[in-house]
N, C-alpha and C positions, 0 to 999 in steps of 0.2 A: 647281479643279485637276481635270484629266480623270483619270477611275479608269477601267479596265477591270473589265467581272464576270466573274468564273470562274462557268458553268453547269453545269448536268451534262451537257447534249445536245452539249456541244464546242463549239457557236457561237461563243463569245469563249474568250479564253483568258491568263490569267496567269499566268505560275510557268514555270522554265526545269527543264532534263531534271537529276533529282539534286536537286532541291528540297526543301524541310522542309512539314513538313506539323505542324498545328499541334493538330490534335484535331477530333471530333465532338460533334455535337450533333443530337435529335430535335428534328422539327418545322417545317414549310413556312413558312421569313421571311426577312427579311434579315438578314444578318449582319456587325456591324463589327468589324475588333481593332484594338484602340489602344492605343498605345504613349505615357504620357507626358502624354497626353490630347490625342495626335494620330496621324490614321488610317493606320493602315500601308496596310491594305485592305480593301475591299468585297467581300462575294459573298454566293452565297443559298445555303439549306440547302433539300434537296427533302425528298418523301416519299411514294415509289412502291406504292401499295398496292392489288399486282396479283394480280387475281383465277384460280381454281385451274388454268385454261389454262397457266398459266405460269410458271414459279418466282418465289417471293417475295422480290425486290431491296429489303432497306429502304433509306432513305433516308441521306444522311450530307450532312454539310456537309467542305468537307476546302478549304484555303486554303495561300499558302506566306508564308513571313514568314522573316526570319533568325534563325539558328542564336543562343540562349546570350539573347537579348530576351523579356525578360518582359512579356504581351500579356494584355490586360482583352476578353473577349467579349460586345458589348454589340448589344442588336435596334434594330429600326427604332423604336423610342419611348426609346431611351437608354437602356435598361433591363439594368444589367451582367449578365448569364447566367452567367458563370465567373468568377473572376477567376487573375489569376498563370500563366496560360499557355506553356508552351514549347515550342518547334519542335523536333521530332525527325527525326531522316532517315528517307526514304523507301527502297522498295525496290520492285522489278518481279515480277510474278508472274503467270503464265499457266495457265488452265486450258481443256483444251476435251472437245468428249463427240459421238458421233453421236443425235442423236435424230430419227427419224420422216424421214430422210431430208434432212437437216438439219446439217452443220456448227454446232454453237456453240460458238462461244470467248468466255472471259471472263477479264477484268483482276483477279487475287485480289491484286493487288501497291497497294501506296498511291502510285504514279507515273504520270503517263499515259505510254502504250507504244507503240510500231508495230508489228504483229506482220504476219510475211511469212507471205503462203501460194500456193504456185504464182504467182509473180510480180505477185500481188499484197500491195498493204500497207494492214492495217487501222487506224486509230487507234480505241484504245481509253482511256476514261478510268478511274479504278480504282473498279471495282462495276461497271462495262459489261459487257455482256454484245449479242454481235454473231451472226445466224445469216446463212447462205448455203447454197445447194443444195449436196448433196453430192457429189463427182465420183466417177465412177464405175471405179474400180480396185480393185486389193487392201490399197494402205496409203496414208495422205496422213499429211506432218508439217509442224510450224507451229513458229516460231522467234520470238521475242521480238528483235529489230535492235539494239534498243540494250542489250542481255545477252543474246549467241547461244546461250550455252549452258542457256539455258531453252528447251527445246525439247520437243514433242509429238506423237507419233505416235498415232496414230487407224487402224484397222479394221473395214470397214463389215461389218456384220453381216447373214446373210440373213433376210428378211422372215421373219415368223413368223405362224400363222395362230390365230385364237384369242385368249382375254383371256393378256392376259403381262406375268410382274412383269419388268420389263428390267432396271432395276439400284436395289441401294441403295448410297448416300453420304450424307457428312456435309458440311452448309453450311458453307462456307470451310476446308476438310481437303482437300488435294490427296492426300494420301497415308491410312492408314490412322492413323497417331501422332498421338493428342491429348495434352493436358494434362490431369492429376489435377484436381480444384477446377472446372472450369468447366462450364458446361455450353452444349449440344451439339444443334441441331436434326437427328436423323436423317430423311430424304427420302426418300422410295422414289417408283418414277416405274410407277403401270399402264397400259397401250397395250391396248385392241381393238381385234382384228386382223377381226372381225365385222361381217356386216352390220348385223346385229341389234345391241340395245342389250342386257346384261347385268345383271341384278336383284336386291337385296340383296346388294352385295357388301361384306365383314367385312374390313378389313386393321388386322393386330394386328401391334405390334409387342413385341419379347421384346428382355431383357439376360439372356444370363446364365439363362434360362428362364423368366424374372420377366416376368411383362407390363411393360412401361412406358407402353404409351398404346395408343389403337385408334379406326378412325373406319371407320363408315359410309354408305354411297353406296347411297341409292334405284337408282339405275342407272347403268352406265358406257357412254356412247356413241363416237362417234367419235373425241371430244375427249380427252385422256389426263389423266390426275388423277395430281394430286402429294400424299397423303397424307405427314403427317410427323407427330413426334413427339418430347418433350422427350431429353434423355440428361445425367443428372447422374452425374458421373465424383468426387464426392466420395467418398473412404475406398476408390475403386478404384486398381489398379496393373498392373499385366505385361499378359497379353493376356485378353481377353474375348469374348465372341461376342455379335453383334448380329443376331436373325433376323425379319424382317418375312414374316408369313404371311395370303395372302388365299383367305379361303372363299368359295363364291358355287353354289349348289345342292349339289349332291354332290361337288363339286372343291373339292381345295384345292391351292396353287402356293406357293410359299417360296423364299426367298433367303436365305444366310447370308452376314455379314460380319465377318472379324476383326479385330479392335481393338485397340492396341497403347497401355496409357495407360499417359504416361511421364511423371516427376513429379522437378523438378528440385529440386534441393535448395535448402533454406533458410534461412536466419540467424533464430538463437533470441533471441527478445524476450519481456523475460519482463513481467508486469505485477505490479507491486512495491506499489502502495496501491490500495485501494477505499472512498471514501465515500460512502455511499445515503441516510442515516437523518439530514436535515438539522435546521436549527433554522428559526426565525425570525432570527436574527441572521445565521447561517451558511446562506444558501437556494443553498446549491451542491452538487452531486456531483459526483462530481471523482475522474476514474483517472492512475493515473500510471504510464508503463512505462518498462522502461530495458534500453540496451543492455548486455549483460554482454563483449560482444567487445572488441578493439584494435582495431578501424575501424570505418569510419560505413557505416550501412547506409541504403540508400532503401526508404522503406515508402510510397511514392505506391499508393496503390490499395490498399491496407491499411486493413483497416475492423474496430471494434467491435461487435458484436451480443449481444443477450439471446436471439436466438432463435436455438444453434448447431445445432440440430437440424432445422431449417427446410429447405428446397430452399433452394441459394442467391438464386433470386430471388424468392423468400418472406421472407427474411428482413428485419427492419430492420439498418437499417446507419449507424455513424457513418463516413463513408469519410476517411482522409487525402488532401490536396488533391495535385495534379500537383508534385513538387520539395521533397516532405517529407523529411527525412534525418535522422537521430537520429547523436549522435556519439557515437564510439568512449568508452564507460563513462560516459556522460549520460543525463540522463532527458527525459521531457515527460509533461506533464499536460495532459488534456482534462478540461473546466469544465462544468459545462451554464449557468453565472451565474459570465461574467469579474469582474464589477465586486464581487460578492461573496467571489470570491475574494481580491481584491485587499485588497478592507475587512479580510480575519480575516487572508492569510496576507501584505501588504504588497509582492503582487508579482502580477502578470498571469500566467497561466494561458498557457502555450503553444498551444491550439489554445481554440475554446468551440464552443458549440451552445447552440440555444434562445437567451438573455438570452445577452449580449455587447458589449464594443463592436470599435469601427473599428479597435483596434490591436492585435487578437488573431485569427490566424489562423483561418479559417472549417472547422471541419469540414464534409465535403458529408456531408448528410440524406436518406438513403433510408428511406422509415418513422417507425416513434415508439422511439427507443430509451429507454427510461426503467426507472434501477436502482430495483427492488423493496425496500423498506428492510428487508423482512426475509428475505427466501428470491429467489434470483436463480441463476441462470447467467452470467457471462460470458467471454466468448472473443474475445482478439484472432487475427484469420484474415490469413491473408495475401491478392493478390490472384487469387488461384486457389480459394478456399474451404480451403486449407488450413490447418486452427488451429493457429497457434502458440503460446498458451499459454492456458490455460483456469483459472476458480477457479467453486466450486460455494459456496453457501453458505446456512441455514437448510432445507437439503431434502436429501436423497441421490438423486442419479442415476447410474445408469449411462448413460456417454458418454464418448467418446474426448478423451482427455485428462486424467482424470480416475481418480483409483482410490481406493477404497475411499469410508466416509461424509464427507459435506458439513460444512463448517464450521458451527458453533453458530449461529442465528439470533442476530443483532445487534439493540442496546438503543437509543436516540438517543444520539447522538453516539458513539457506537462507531465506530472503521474496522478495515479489515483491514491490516496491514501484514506483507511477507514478511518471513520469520527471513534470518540473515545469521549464516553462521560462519565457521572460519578460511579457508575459500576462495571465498569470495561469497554471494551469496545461494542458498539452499537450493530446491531445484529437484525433490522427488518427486512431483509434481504429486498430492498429497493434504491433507489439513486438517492434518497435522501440521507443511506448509513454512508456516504461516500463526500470525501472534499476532495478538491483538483488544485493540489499543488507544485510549486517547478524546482525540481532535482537542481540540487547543487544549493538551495536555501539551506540553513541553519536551522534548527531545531532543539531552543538550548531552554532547557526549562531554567526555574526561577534559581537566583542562588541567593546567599543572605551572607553578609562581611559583618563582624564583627569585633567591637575593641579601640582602641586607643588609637587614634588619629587625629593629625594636624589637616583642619580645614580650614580652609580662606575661600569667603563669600564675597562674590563680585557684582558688577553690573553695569554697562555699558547704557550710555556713553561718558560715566560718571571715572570711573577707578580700576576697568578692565586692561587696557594695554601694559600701564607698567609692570605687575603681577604677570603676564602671562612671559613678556620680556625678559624679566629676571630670573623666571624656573627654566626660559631656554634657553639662555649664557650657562646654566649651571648644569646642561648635559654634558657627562663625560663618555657615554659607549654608544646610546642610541635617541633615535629621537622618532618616532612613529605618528604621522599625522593622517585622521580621516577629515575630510571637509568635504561639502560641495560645489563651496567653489573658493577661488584661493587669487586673490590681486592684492594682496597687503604688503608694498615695497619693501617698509623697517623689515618685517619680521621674515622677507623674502633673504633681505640682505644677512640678519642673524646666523637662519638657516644657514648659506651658504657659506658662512664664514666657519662657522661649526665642521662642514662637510670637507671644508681645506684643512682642518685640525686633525679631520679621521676621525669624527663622528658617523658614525652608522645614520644616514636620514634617509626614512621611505617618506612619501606623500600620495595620496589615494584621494583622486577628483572626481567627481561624477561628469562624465564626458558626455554627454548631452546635456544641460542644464536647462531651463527654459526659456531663458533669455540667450541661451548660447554661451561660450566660455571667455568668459572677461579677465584679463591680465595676461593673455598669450606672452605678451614681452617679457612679464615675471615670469611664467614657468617656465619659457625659453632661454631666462637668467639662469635658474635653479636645475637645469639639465644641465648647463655650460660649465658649471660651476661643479657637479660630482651629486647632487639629487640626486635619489632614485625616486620619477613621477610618473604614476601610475594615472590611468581612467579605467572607469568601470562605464562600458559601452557595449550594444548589441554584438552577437555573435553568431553567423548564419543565422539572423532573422528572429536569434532570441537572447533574452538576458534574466537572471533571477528575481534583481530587485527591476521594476519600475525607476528608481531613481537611488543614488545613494545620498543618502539625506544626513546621513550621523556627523556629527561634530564633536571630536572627542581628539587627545592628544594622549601620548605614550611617554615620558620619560626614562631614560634607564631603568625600566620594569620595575619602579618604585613610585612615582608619582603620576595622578591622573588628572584631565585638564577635561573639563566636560561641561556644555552650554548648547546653548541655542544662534549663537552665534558663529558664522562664516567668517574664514581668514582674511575679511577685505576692511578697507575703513570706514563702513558705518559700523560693522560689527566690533571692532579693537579701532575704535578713534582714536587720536591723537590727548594728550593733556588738553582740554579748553577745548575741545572739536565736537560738533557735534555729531550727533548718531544717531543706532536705534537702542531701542529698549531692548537689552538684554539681559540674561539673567546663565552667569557661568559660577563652578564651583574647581577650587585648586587641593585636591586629595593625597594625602603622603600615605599609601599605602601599598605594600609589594603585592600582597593574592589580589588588589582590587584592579591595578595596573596591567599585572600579568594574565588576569582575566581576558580585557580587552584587547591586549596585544595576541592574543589566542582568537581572537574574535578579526581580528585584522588580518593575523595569517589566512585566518580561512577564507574570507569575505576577498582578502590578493590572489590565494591560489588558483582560484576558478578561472578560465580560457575567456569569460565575458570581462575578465581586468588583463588589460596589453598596458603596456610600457607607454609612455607618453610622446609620439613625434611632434618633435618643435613644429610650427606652422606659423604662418606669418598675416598678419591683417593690421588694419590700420590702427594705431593705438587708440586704448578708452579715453576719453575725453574726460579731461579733472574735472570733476563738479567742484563747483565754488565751495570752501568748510565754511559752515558756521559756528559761530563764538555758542558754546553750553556751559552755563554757568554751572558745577558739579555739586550735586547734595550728599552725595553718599562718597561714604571712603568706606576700603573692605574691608572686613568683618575675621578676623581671623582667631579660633579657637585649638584647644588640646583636649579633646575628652573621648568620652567611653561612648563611642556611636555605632549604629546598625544603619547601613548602608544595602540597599537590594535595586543591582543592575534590571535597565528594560531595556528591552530590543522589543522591535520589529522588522517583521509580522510575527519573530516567537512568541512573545510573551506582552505585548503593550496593552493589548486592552483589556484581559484579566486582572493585572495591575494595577490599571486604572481604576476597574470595576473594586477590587477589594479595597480600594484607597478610599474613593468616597464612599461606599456601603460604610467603612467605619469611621465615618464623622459622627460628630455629635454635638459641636456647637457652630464651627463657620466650614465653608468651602470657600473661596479665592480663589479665580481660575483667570489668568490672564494669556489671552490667545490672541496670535498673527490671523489664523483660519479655525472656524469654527462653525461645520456645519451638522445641526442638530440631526437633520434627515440620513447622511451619509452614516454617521454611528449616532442610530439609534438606542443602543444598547447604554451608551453614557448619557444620552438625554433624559431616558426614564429613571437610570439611577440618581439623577440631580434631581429630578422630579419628586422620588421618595424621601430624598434626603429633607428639600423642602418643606416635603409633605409631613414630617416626623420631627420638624421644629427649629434645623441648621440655617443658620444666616447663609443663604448662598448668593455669589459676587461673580459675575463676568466681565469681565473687560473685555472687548472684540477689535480689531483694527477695522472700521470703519471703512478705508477702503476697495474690501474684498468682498462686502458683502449689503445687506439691505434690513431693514429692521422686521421685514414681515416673517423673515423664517426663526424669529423669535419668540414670535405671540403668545405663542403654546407656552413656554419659559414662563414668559411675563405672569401670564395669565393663571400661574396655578404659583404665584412667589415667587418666583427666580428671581433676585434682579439681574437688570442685562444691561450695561450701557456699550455703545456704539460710539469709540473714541478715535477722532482724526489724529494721530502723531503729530500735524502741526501744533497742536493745542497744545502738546507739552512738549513742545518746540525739540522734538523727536526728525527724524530720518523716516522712522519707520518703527512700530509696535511690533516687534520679530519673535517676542517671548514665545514659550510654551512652554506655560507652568502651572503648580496647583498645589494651594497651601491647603491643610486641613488642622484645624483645631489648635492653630498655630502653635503647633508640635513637631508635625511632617510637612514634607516640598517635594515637591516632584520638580527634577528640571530636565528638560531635555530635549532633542529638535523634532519631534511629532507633535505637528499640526492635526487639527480634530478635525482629518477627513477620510475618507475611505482608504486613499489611496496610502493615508500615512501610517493607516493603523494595520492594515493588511498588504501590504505592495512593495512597500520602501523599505531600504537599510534606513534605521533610527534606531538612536540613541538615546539612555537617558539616566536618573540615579534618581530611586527613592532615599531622602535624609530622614532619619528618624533624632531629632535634635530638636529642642526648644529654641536654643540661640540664634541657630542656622534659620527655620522658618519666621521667626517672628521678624530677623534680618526682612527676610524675601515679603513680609506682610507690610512691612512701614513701605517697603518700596510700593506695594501695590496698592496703598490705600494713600500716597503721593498721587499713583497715576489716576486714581479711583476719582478721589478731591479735586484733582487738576482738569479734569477733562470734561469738556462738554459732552453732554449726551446726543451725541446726531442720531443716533434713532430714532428719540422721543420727538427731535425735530420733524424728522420726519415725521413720525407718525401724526403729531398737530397739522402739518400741512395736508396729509390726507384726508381728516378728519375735516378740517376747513374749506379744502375741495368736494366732497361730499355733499357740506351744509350748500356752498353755493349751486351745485348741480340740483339739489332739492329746490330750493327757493328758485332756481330759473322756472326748473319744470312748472311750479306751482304759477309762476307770472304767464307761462305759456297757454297754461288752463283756465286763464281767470277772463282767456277771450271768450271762451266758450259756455261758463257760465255766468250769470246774471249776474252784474257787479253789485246789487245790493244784497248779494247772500255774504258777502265777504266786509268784516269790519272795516274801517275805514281808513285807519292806518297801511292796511294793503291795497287798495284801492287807489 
């Protein structure tokens, strides 16, 4: 097939008047675009690099191809250069200047032109630059033919004698108006008008009174020297001055030029995650930013850097490719490792760098950008150098964008992720719009079940074991258990009989527990026996949750088993055994079940859950059972109920917060751990509640704590009692629960502490049920009746310790003054 070449000297010629021009490229070769993996067109890319005689024309490759076709730029060895190309429209643009008696006109437009001058016509191609004698009158004008109204009048000037700065301008600036962000070669042109050659001549150039650059010339002869210099217009605006000043013996000569930088506005893109601090499983960093607008913005030439502080073309740069576009309230994520991405998060990474494959959009690499894992800057800039949004972190800088100190240096597997409140994401561009979260947590917002369900209300150490016994004889395909820790023989022995039938059983332990892992010999049964026993334990020195604390059961993806209670026997005692207080609920429900077994895939797939090795230590030691006489038997209903899962740290203390915010006549809160100081956030809400007329009731296990970090409680209505377990001949007070308006119940295994509401896997079920709570009310106003107050104990003996420390001091002082000042009874 016969091709035509487009050159730059006009020899041959392709492309019609109005054409698309497809992009450049540095560097003397051939050039193909293909379309499809067939040639649209052929042509060559120059690169004129002309020495100081003359102005410095670089090079460009420039092709036409049609509008809206996507084109691959590939060299003379097949070698793709670009890819995803698109044709843009051209435009015409003329510039000319006298120099040295010299007409020259130059093409600043991306079109080739004919420009008329005194009846003649010049073709020009765009970056041509054309000279001709100058004619000799007082005004000559030049007109662009195929856009007359580009037009150019010229003025010859008279001969000047002597070294002379003639003019400064800026390369490709017809006018004085630049762009903010970019930068800028300013040129200044010096002419000797002398016989003689002129000797050490200094030409310095000034912004603003600032030098910006400066060069010297052993000597200026005939020849005219075009000295120039950088001009970066970042963090400039309105007008400026530009002064190039050249010394040369005891003279000095100068030129001033004014500058208009004008800086067009921009669409705010904010960057919403930062990962730096990878793993071995996880070898990816990974940013992600999002449009906060109602429409799609184009961020082609928008690039990433570590280095915002840099001249822009100092900087490294991730750039976005030609036809990048982010949609109105979408995000995208840049990768540095697609394929690893994909491994942890099950989905390709919208753009990559470095490691990647073939079906992941190419960021272009200018430099090395790589996130610091502990102290960084980064900024997304637009393509101007103007940064649109900046995050600072493990360091404090001053730098625009940014205000006040840097986010905390981060841990492994720590990221950043921006806050979000009730009207988007939070935008003060300081550490406090920022939370530190660790990659691989859950992030499941609320969900809400609804409809017709079989519930059985439980409670330990009363009528919990036979109920949980009977629903797991009656798995037929799977049986999924979370706990934290697991020594319960019966239900060890069920299990494994189920797992000889060809029962599907996983079990998930928290492998560090606090006391360490009790029942080794049980889970070393239930490995031996066909278990599949899992722990969730540190991995290279890090893990998601702090502990895994949830207690919940899986059935055949139909029924759910969910409490406050651990697989061991205070929590599912024996008939007649005693225990602790717990409080479980038995759910016949498919979407509520299959929720949680979703929740369980995910919470096993992570590399911080290994498979369980048997290990060996000396067995637990039986604690003696004691005789519990039983008052409750469970409670088992059919009705139309709204059921809303909690987890944590996703969603536990919102939940909570919206639970009691909507009381309005009791609160019942019966707690193992309950420290006011740690969440703050639910202590004020008890406190308004209080305050707004709700009967509010805490039970606390007396063991764990002291009655003084109550006072505040006390002292504005609370009530609070402080109840030992012996007193209701309890094991242990394990609940964590919370009736409201004995309507709703909350049950579930987060303890009211830092650690449970933001740190831990927990588990838990709002009931919206009259039957169900007013169940879980008689219990707790049993334990409420039954239990001594050791608080209030306490608090009397402080109070009594006081009086007698007063009354000593007071005998200590009665030596010192006169015993007939003091009545007689003290004396």
């Amino acid at each position: 097939k016969r091709i035509r070449l487009l050159d730059m000297d006009g020899s041959t010629w392709n492309g019609t008047e109005g054409g698309l021009i497809t992009g450049f490229v540095n560097g003397s070769k051939i050039i193909l675009l293909v379309h499809d993996n067939r040639i649209v067109c052929i042509s060559s890319s120059e690169v004129n690099n002309i020495d100081e005689g003359n102005l410095d024309v670089k090079g460009f490759f420039k092709a036409y191809a049609p509008l809206n076709m996507k084109l691959d730029l590939v060299d003379e060895e097949g070698k793709v250069v670009k890819r995803n190309l698109s044709a843009w429209r051209g435009f015409y643009g003329l510039n000319a200047w006298l120099d040295d008696g010299k007409i020259w006109i130059e093409n600043t437009g991306t079109l080739p032109e004919n420009v008329y001058l005194d009846g003649r016509i010049i073709r020009l191609y765009p970056g041509e630059a054309f000279d001709l004698p100058a004619v000799d009158r007082n005004s000559i004008e030049l007109y662009v033919l195929e856009e007359p109204g580009i037009v150019k009048s010229l003025s010859p000037e008279v001969k000047k004698k002597g070294l002379d700065l003639e003019w400064i301008r800026i390369d490709g600036v017809e006018d004085h108006e630049i762009q903010r962000g970019r930068i800028y070669r300013v040129r200044a042109k010096i002419k000797n008008h002398w016989m003689e050659e002129v000797r050490n001549v200094r030409v310095t150039f000034y912004l603003d009174g600032r030098r910006i650059g400066s060069k010297i010339y052993e000597s200026i002869g005939s020849y005219p020297r075009y000295p120039s210099s950088l001009l970066d217009t970042s963090g400039l605006s309105g007008y400026h001055e530009v002064k190039v000043e050249v010394t040369f013996g005891n003279e000095r000569i100068e030129k001033v030029m004014e500058i208009d930088v004008r800086e067009e506005g921009f669409e705010k893109i904010l960057i919403t995650k930062v990962f730096c601090y990878d793993f071995s499983w996880l070898e990816s960093e990974f940013i992600e930013i999002h449009n906060p607008n109602g429409y799609d913005i184009d961020i082609s030439g928008w690039y990433i850097t570590d280095e915002p502080w840099e001249r822009v073309d100092r900087q490294a740069k991730l750039i976005f490719p030609p036809g990048t576009e982010i949609k109105a309230g979408s995000s995208i994520v840049v990768s540095s490792n697609s394929s690893a991405y994909k491994n942890f998060f099950g989905c390709y990474p919208d753009f990559g760098y470095g490691r990647m494959e073939d079906s992941v959009g190419m960021m272009i690499e200018e430099g090395r950008v790589r996130l610091n894992n502990h102290e960084d800057v980064i900024a997304l800039k637009d393509e101007f150098n103007r940064t649109v949004d900046l995050i600072v972190y493990g360091r404090d800088m001053d730098i625009e964008g940014w205000e006040g100190k840097g986010i905390r240096s981060l841990r492994r597997g720590e990221y950043l992720e921006r806050k979000v409140d009730g009207k988007g994401f939070v935008d003060g561009d300081k550490a406090e719009d920022w939370v530190i979260k660790r990659i691989g947590r859950s992030s499941v917002a609320q969900m809400v079940f609804c409809g017709k369900m079989k519930v059985k209300a439980l409670v330990s150490p009363d009528c919990s074991l036979d109920s949980l016994i009977e629903e797991l004889e009656q798995a037929e395909r799977m049986v999924i258990i979370n706990t934290y820790t697991f020594s319960h023989p019966r239900i060890a022995d069920i299990l494994a009989r189920l797992a000889e039938k060809g029962v599907k059983i996983k079990v998930m332990i928290e492998g560090a527990p606090v006391e360490g892992i009790k029942g080794v010999d049980i889970l070393n049964l239930l490995k031996e026996r066909g278990v599949e026993v899992y722990e969730m334990r540190s991995c290279e020195g890090y893990r998601r949750y702090r502990y895994n604390h949830a207690k919940y059961c899986v059935i055949d993806n139909d029924t759910l088993i969910l409490g406050s209670a651990n697989l061991d026997r205070n929590g599912y005692p024996c008939r007649g055994e005693g225990g602790n207080r717990e409080w479980i609920v038995i759910i016949k429900n498919g979407s509520l079940a299959r929720y949680f077994y979703e929740v369980f895939v995910r919470d096993l797939s992570m590399p911080d859950v290994i498979e369980y090795n048997p290990r060996y230590q000396v067995s637990d030691t039986e604690e003696e059972r004691k005789v519990f006489m039983k008052g409750f038997e469970p409670l088992e209903i059919e009705e139309n109920i709204t059921i809303i899962p909690v987890l944590s740290p996703d969603n536990a203390l919102d939940s909570m917060v919206r639970l009691i915010r909507n009381a309005r006549e009791s609160i019942y809160m019966e707690q193992m751990i309950f420290d006011p100081y740690d969440v703050k956030t639910i202590s004020m809400e008890l406190l308004n509640a209080s305050g707004r007329g709700v009967d509010v009731r805490i039970i606390i296990n007396s063991r764990y704590t002291g009655f003084e970090r109550y006072m505040a409680l006390r002292d504005h209505g609370v009530k609070v009692k402080l109840i030992d377990p012996s007193d209701l001949s309890l094991s242990n007070i394990h609940v964590k629960g919370l009736i409201v308006d004995n309507s709703t119940v909350l049950i579930s295994s987060i303890n009211l502490d830092y650690a449970s509401i933001y740190e831990n896997r927990e588990a838990g079920l709002i009931i919206e049920n009259k039957m169900i709570a007013i169940y879980f009310s008689k219990v707790f106003l049993n334990d409420w009746n039954g239990g001594y107050d050791h608080g209030m104990e306490d608090y009397k003996n402080h109070v009594l310790l006081i009086t007698l420390l007063c009354i000593t001091f007071l005998m200590i002082l009665r030596g010192r003054i006169r015993c007939s000042r003091f009545p007689r009874w003290l004396r």
